[in-house]
N, C-alpha and C positions, 0 to 999 in steps of 0.2 A: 255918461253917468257910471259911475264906478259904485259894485257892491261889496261889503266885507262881509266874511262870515267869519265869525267865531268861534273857536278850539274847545272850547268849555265845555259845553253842552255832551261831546264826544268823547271827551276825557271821562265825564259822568255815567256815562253811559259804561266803559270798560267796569267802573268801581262796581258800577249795581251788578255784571255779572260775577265778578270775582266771589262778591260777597256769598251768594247762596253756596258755589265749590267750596268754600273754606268750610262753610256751616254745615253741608253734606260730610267734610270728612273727618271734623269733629265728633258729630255724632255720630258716627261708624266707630272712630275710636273708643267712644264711653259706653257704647255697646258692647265691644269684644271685653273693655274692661269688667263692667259689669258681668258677664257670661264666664270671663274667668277666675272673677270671684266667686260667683257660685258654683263653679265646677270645684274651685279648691277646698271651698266649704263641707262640698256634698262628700259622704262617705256612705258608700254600700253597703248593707249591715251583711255579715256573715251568716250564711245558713246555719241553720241548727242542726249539730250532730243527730244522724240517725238514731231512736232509742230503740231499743232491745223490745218485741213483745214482749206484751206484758207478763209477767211468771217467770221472765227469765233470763240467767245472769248468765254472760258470757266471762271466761278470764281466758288467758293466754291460752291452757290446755287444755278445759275443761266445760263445762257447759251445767249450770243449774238450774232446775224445775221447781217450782213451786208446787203444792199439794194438788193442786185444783189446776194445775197450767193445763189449758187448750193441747200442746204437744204431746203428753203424754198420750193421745188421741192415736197417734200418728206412728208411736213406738210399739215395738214387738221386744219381748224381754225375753231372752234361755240363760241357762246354766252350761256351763264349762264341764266334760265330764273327763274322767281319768282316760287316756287313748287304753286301748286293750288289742287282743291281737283281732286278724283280721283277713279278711278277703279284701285282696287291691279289686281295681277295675279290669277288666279285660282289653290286654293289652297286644296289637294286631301282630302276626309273628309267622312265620312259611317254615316248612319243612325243608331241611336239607340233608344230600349224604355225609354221613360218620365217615370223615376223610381218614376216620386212623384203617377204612376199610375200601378204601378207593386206589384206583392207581390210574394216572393219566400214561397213558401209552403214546409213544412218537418212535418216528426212523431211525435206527441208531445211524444211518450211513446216508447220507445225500441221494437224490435218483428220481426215479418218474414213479410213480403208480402204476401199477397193469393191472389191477383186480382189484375190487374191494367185496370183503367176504360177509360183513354184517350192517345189521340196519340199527336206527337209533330207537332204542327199547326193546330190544330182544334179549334174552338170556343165554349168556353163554359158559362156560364151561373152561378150565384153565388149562393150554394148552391149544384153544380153537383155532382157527386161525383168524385174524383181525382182515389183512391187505397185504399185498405183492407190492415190490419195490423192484424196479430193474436198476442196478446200478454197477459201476466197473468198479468201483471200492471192493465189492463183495468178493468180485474175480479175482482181483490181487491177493486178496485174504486168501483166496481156498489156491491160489498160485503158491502161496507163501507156503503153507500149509505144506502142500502136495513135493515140493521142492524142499523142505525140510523131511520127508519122510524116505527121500530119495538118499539124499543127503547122510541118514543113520542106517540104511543099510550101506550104502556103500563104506561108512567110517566101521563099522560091524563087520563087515567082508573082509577090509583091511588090518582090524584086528586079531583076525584068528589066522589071518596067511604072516604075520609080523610073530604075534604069538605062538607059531610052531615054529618058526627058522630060527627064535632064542630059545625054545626047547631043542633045536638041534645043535644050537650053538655054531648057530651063520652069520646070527646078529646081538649085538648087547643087549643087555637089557635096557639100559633105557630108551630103545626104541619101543620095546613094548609099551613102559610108561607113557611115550609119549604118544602111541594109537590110542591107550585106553582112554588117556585124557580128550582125544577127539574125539572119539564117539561118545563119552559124555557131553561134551557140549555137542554134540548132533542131536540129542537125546532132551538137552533142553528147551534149544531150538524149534522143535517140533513140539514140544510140551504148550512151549509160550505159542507156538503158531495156533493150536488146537484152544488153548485159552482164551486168545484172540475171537475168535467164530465163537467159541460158545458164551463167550459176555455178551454179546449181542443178542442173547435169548431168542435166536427165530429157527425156523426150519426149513430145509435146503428145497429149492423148487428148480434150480438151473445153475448155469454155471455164471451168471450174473443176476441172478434173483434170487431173494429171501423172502420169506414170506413170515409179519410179525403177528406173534400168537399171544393170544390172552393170557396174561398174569398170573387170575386167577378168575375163579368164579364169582357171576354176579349178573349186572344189567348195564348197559350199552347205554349212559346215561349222557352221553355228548359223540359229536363227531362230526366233525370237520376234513373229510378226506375224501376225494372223490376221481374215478379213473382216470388217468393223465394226467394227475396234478403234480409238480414237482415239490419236493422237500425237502427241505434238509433237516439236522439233527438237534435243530433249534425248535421244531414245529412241533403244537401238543394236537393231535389228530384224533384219539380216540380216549374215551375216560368210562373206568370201566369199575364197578364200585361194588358191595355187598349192601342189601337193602331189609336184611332181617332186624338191622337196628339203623333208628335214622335219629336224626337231629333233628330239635325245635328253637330256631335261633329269635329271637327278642329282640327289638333297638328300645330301650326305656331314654324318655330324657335324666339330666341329671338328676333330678327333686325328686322323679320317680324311684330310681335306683335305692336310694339311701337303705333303705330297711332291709334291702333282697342280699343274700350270703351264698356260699357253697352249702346245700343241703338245706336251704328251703322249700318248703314243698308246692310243689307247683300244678294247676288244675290245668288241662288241655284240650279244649274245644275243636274244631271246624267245620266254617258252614257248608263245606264241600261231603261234610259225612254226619246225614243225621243221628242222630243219637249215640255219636262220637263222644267219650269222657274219659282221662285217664289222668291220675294224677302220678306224679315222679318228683323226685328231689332234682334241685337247679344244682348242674353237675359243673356250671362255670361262670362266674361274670367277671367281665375284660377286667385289667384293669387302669385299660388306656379309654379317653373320650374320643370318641371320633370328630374329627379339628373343625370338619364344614356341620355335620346336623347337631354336634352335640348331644351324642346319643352315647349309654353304654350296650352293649351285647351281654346277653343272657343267654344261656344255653341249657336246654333239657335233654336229656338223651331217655329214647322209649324205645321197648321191641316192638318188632315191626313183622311180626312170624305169619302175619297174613296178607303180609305186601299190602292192605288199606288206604296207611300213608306214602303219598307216592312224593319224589323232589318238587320242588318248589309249588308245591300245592298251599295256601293260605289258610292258616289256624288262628285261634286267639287262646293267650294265655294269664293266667293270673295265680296272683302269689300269697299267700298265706305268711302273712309280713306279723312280726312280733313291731311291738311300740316301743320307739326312743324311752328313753328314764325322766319320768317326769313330764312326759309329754300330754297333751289333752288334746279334747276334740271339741268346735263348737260348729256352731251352723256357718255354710261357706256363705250367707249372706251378710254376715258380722263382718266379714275380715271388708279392708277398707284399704287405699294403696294411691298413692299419689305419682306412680312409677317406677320411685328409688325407693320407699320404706313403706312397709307394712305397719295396718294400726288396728285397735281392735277400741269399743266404749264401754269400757266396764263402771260397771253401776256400785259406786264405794258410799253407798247411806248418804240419808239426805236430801234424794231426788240431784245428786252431783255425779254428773257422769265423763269419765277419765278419757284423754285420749291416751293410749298406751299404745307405744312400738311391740312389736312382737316378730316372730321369726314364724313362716307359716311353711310347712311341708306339703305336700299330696292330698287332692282332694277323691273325695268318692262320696256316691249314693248322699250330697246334699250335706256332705261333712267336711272339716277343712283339718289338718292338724296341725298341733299350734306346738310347736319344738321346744319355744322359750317366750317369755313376757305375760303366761297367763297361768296361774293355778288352777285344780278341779276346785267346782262346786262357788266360783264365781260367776254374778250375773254380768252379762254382755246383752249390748244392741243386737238383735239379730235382725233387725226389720228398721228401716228410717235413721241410721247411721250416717246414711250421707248429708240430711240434714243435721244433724247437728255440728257434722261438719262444716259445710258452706256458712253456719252460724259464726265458727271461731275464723273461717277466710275473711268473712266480711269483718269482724272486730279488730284484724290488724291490718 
């Protein structure tokens, strides 16, 4: 007995799965369609610009209040006044010696040290002696010297034994001429050897040592030289100065500078001498800037007839400074600075306040001065300025 089965039923069976796959990925497609229609539709609305508090208008450079505005809470209002002259700030400064009364002393000749005759800060006397030098230079000089002196007697001997034999008429005359001419140059010889030794300023201690003497009178304000030390005629070993007048030297930056002249009068402090005061005219300012601090040098010169001020002792000085042309002063809280330009808010009617560039000089005691951009007897911000600043950052 034979059975058949039929294909049919099999075949049906394939259709009924196919059918829900197709209808699954249908409807995945009318999904995403739909989904990108309403994404395309959809539009985000735009936030709404920030508004300004209320009271108050910002424009490009300027800032306006309204009568009643909340800010004006917040403001400090001054007036601009005419600059006048003036006491600067005290400005830190040391004492040093008046070089037009100094002299650095060194070896004129190479050699060793044997002695050193002074200590550093003692007074000495012109003429004293400083230190001993052993050196064979020396010997050759006073050789030279000694060997030249020999030298014009013998050329002097030979002239009066030549100049009696042409008085007897033994020998011509121009033999004489020509002794007298040697014992002139014997005669110079010895001139320049003795010139020699004495440019060298010292005094004889041996026939290879000299011993180099003070200048002049003063105080023993350096030294670098000590027994057995070798040197030669490069080396500054002793520095020896007059202290009845000293110097008061200043480094001002350059803003500070601007007002100070020859013959400004200058006040002299230090905390090293209570009740220290002296005032004197500024007897120099550089006028080169120094390339690394960017400072200038100012210079006072004071007597000093009680020895008081001693070198490098620290003072502070300040300067009785006249005012640029036109210049004003307001409160240093006004002035305002973005890094590169200076600004100040001047208050021009209306409750409208300016931002104004301005050019600002040197400050003191809570002052600022203002060179160019501001006239006397206008109102400025001096208090809350940076707001109204950050007001016109935010509006552009």
């Amino acid at each position: 007995m034979t059975l058949e089965v039929s294909s049919r039923p099999v075949a049906v069976t394939e259709r009924a799965r196919k059918v829900p796959r197709v209808s699954g990925v249908l409807a995945a497609l009318v999904v995403s369609g739909v989904a990108i229609a309403l994404a395309l539709l959809f539009h985000r609305q735009v936030p709404a610009e920030p508004q300004p508090p209320a009271g108050l208008r910002v424009d490009q450079d300027s800032v306006t209040l309204a009568s009643g505005a909340p800010q004006w809470k917040a403001l400090r209002l001054g007036k601009a006044d005419a600059a006048h002259e003036h006491w600067s700030e005290a400005f830190p400064a040391r004492f040093r010696v008046d070089e037009a009364v100094s002299s650095r002393v060194g070896s004129p000749l190479s050699g060793r040290v044997t002695q050193v005759s002074v200590e550093l800060g003692e007074s000495v006397k012109a003429g004293a002696p400083l230190f001993t030098v052993a050196s064979p230079d020396i010997a050759a000089l006073r050789a030279e010297q000694q060997k030249a002196a020999v030298d014009l007697e013998v050329t002097r001997a030979a002239y009066e034994r030549v100049k009696a034999m042409v008085e007897a008429r033994a020998l011509p005359a121009k033999d004489e001429l020509e002794s007298d001419q040697q014992e002139k140059q014997a005669e110079l010889a010895l001139k320049l050897a003795r010139m020699k030794l004495s440019s060298l300023k010292v005094s004889s201690r041996g026939e290879n040592e000299f011993t180099v003497v003070a200048p002049r009178d003063g105080v023993i304000i350096e030294k670098t030289v000590l027994p057995g030390q070798q040197v030669t005629t490069d080396d500054s070993l002793v520095s020896v100065a007059e202290l009845d007048v000293v110097w008061v030297l200043a480094d001002l930056f350059e803003a500070d500078a601007g007002g100070i002249a020859t013959g400004t009068t200058a006040h002299v402090t230090s905390p090293s001498l209570p009740g220290f005061s002296l005032e004197a005219p500024v007897e120099r300012v550089s006028s080169v800037v120094d390339p690394e601090r960017h400072t200038v040098a100012v210079r006072v010169k004071l007597e000093n007839r009680e020895g008081r001020m001693r070198p490098n002792m620290f003072a502070e000085v300040s300067f009785r400074t006249l005012a640029a042309p036109n210049a004003v002063e307001m409160a240093a809280t006004a002035l305002v600075s973005d890094g590169s330009k200076q600004y100040a808010y001047v208050l021009e009617g209306g409750g409208r306040f300016v931002r104004r560039s301005i050019v600002a000089g040197a400050q003191r005691d809570g002052k600022v001065t203002v060179l160019s951009g501001l006239k006397a007897g206008e109102t400025v911000v001096e208090q809350g300025a940076v707001l109204l600043d950050n007001q016109i950052d935010l509006s552009t």
